[in-house]
N, C-alpha and C positions, 0 to 999 in steps of 0.2 A: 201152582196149578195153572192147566193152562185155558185162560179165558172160554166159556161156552155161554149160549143159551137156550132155551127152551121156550118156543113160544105155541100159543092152540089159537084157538077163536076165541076164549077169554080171559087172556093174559099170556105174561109173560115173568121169565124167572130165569135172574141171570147171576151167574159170580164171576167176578174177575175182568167185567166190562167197562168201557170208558163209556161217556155223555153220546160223542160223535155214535159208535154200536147201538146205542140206544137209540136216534135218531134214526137211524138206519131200520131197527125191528119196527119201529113206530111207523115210520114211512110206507113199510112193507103190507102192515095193520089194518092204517087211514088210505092206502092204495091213492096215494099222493104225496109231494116234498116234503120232509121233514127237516128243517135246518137247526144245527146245533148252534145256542148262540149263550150259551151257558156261563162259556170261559170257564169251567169246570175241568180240572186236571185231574190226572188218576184214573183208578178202576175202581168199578163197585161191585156189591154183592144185593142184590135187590129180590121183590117181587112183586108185581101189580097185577090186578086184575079186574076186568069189566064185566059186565051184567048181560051187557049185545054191543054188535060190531059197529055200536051208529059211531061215531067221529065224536056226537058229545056225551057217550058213556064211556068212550077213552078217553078224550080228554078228563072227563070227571075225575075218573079210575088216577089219572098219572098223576093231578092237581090233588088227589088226596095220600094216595101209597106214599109219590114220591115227592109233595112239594114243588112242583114243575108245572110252568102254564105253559098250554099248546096256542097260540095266540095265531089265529088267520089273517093271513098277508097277501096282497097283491103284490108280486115282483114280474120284471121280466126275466125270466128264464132265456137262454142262451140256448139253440137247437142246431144242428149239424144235420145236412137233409143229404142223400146221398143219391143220385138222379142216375148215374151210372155206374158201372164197376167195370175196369178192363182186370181180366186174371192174367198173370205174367204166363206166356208159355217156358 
């Protein structure tokens, strides 16, 4: 089957998803970086779910459904600023 997920404002439920996917809905969730550093291979069939959209009722939620700590980091991020644009005629 081919990988999907389903996610609301309190949770998410997925089959046939890798760690990196996960990362990605989470990211989308907590509306900041999520970096996969799992080393987890494969796809899963999951589902989690939180109580409110604060950052530590997901994190709660993923640290109990899935076993997984969301762990806050200071990194530098790498930005690409784009000051002008010429369109080809």
């Amino acid at each position: 089957a081919k990988p999907h997920m389903r996610g609301s404002p309190n949770g998410l439920d997925a089959e046939g998803v890798t760690s990196r996917f996960l990362a990605g809905s989470l990211e989308r969730a907590l509306r900041k970086p999520v970096f996969d550093e799992t080393g987890v291979t494969g796809a899963f069939d999951f589902e989690v779910g939180w109580s409110s959209s604060s950052d530590e009722a997901i994190a709660a939620a993923v640290r109990k459904d899935l076993g997984l700590e969301l762990v806050p980091v200071r990194r530098p991020v790498r930005w690409l600023v784009v000051e002008s644009l010429q369109i080809p005629r």
